[in-house]
N, C-alpha and C positions, 0 to 999 in steps of 0.2 A: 289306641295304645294297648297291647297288648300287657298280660298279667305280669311278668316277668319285668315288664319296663315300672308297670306301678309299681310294684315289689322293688326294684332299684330305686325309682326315685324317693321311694316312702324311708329308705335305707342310709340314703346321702342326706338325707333331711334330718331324719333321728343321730346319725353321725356330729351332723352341721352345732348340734345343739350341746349346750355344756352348762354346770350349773345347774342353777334354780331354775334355768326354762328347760331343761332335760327333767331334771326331777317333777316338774308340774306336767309334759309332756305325758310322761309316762304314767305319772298318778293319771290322767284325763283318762288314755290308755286303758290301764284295768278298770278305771272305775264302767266305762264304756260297756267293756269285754263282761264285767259283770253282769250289768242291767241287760244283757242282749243275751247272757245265756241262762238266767232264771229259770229253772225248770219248772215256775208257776207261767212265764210267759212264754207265747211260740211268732216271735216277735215275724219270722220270717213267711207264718202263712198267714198275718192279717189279713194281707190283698186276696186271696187268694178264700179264706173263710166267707170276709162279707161282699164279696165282688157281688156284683148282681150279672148273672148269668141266662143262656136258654131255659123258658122253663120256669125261671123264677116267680113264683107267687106271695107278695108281700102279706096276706093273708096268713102265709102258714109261718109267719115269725114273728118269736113271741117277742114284743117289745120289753118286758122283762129277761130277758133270757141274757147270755153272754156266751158267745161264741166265741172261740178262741183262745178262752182264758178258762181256767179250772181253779183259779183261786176265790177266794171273796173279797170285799169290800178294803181290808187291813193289806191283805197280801196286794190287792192293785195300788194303796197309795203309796204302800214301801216301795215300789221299783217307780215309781212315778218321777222323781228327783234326778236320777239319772238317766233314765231315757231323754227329760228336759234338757237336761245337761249336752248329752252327745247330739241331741239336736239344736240347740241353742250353737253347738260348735260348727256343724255343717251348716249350718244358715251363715255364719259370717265367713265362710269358708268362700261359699254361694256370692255373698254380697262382695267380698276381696276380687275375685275373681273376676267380678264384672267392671272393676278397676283396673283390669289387665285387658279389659278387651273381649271379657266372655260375653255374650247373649242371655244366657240360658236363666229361667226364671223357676217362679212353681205359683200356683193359683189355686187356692184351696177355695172352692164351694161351701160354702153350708145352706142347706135346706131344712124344713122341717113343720111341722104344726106350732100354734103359738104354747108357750112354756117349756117346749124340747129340749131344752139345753143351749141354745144358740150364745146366750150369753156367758154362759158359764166356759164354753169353748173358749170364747175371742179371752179369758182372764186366765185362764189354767191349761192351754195348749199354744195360743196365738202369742200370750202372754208370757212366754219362756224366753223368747227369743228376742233377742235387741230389736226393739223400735222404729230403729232408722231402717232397718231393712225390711220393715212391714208396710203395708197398703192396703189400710181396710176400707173397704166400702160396702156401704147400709143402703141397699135401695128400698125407695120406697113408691109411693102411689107418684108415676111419672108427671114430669113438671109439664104446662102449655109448651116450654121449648122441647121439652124431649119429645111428643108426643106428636111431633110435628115433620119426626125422621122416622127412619124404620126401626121397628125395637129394638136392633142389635146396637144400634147407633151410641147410644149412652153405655151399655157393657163395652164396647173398642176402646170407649175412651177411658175406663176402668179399668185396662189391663196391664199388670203390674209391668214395672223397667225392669233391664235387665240386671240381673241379683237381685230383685226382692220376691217376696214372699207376699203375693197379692190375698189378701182376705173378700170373700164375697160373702156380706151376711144378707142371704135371699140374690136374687141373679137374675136372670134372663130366664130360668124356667117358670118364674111368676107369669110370663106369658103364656103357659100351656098349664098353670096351675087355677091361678084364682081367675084369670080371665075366662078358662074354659067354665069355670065353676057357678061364675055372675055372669055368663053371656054378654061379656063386657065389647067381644067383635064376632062375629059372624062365625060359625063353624068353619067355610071354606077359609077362615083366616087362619085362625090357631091352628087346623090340620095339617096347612101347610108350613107350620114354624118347627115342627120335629125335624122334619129333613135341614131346613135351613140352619137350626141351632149343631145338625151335626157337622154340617158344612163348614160353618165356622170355627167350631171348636177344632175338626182335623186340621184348620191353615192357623190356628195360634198353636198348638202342638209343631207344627211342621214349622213354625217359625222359630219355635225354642222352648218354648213353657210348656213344663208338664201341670196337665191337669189332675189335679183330685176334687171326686165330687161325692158328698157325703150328705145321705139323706140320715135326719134324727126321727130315727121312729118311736115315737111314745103311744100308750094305750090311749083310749077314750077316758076310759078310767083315771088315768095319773093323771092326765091335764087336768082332770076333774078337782082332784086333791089338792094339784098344785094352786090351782085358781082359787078357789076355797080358802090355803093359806096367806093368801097374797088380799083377800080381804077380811082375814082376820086379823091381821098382824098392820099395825099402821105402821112398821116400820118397811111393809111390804104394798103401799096403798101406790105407791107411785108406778109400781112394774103391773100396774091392773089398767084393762082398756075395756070399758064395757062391751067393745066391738066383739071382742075374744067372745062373748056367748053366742051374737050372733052366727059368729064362724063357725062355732060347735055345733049348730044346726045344718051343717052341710058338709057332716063329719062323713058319711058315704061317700058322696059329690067327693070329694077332698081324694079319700082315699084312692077310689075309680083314679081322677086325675094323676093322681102320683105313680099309680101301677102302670099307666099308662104311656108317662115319661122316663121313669125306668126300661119300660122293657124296648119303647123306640130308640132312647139315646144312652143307654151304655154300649160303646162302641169300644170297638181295642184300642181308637187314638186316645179315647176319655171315657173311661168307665165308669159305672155308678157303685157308689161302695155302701152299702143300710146299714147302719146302727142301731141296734136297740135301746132306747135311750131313757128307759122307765128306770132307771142305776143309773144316775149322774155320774157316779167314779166310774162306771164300765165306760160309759159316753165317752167321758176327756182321756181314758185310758186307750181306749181304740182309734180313736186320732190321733194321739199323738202315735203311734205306732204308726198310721197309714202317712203319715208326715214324715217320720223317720226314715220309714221304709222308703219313700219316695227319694228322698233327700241323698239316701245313700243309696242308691240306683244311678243316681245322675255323679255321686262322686263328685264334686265339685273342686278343685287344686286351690295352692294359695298361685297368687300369679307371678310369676317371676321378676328378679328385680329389675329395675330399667336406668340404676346407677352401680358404678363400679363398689362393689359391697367391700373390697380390702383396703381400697384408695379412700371409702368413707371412714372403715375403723383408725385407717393411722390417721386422716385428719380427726378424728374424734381424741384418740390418743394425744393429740398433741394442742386441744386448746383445752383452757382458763378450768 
């Protein structure tokens, strides 16, 4: 559809509407138009900031740092409300849509070291948007059944329906991550799962779902801190896994592994997007941007009615 056709139909639509659902239209409208031109955010090069690129060495970014953004702390959680907003909108926009017949999906990745953020994402980005049209899945150390197919076996079946918004916390790069790291299968195994994970990723794209894949990068240092306050704090004793230290001893091992599946599978169908994730509010404030941004890339329509809409208002007109 040409621009000129969306511009018409966006036109017959604001027309269509009278009232209080024109006046909430339009408030949505600027509130939208606001959060999107903040001259503290530059909402339109997130992807394009923290893409992971030719070249890219995870090394030289700082996991404190923010890119993209030249505000602090105050200035990201001010515009935070409405970007949830106009994304909260295009999610059900997405979900309507596939009530009509659409396909088309989105699958958010998260990766990350233990304390990154991951959970603070799924409550203050994943969390914005209606429920029903969410699918989060938490993988963890594969069951005897999964374990018994090929890795990808249990990610196919985790892949969001059409209209939602599939959540991955950890993914199928746990097989080029922590396996490569605990020699869990053979070198000639995991070497050959970079090519196969891009293989798949390009036939779920090509089927309809856009992917975003978002690694949370934190320092050595912050994890340190964060662990620290998680057993200082008993109302923090439960988010503590003694495992977490051992991990930290294979904070190189980790690293190697991650620079590694960065630089094999960010590909044009499904890119890799780094975060610097030592700034909690930078973290959930750059995803949701890379969510937004995605969301309205894909444009998503409401779907058209599939009942006579004047033949319903006069019967509506005319009962009890």
């Amino acid at each position: 559809m040409g621009k000129g056709a969306k511009k018409s139909k966006k036109s017959v639509e604001k027309a269509e509407l009278t009232g209080k659902a024109a006046k909430k239209a339009e408030k949505k409208r600027q509130k939208a138009a606001k959060a999107r031109q903040d001259e503290a955010v530059h909402a339109e090069a997130w992807s394009h900031v923290l893409r992971v690129g030719p070249g890219f060495d995870l090394a030289d970014l700082d996991p404190a740092s923010t890119p993209g953004f030249t505000g602090d702390k105050a200035a990201g959680e001010a515009v935070m409300a409405e970007l949830q907003a106009r994304t909260s909108d295009l999610q059900e926009r997405l979900y309507a849509e596939s009530k009509g017949g659409g396909q088309r999906s989105v699958l958010l990745v998260i990766q990350g070291m233990d304390t990154s953020g991951k959970g603070g994402i799924m409550r203050h980005v994943v969390g914005a948007v209606d429920p029903q049209g969410v699918e989060i899945t938490s993988f963890k150390a594969p069951t005897a059944e999964e374990k018994r197919h090929p890795f990808l076996w249990r990610i196919r079946r985790a892949l969001p329906s059409p209209g939602d918004i599939g959540v991955f916390d950890r993914s199928h790069y746990e097989d080029v991550l922590i396996v490569r790291v605990h020699d869990l299968v053979p070198r000639s195994t995991w070497s050959r799962r970079y090519a196969q994970i891009n293989a798949f990723e390009a036939g779920v794209v090509e089927a309809g779902t856009t992917i975003i894949k978002v690694m949370l990068h934190i320092s050595s240092d912050e994890q340190k801190a964060r662990l620290t306050e998680r057993l200082a704090r008993e109302d923090k004793h439960w988010k503590y896994n003694p495992g977490d230290i051992d991990e930290r001893m294979h904070w190189a091992d980790y690293m190697q592994a991650y620079q590694a599946a960065l630089e094999k599978c960010s590909t044009a169908a499904a890119p890799w997007f780094v975060v610097p994730a030592d700034n909690k509010w930078y973290a959930r404030l750059a995803v949701t941007n890379l969510l937004l941004e995605h969301l309205e890339a894909i444009d998503p329509q409401w779907p058209a009615a599939d009942f006579d809409v004047e033949a319903e208002k006069a019967r509506l007109a005319l009962s009890p």
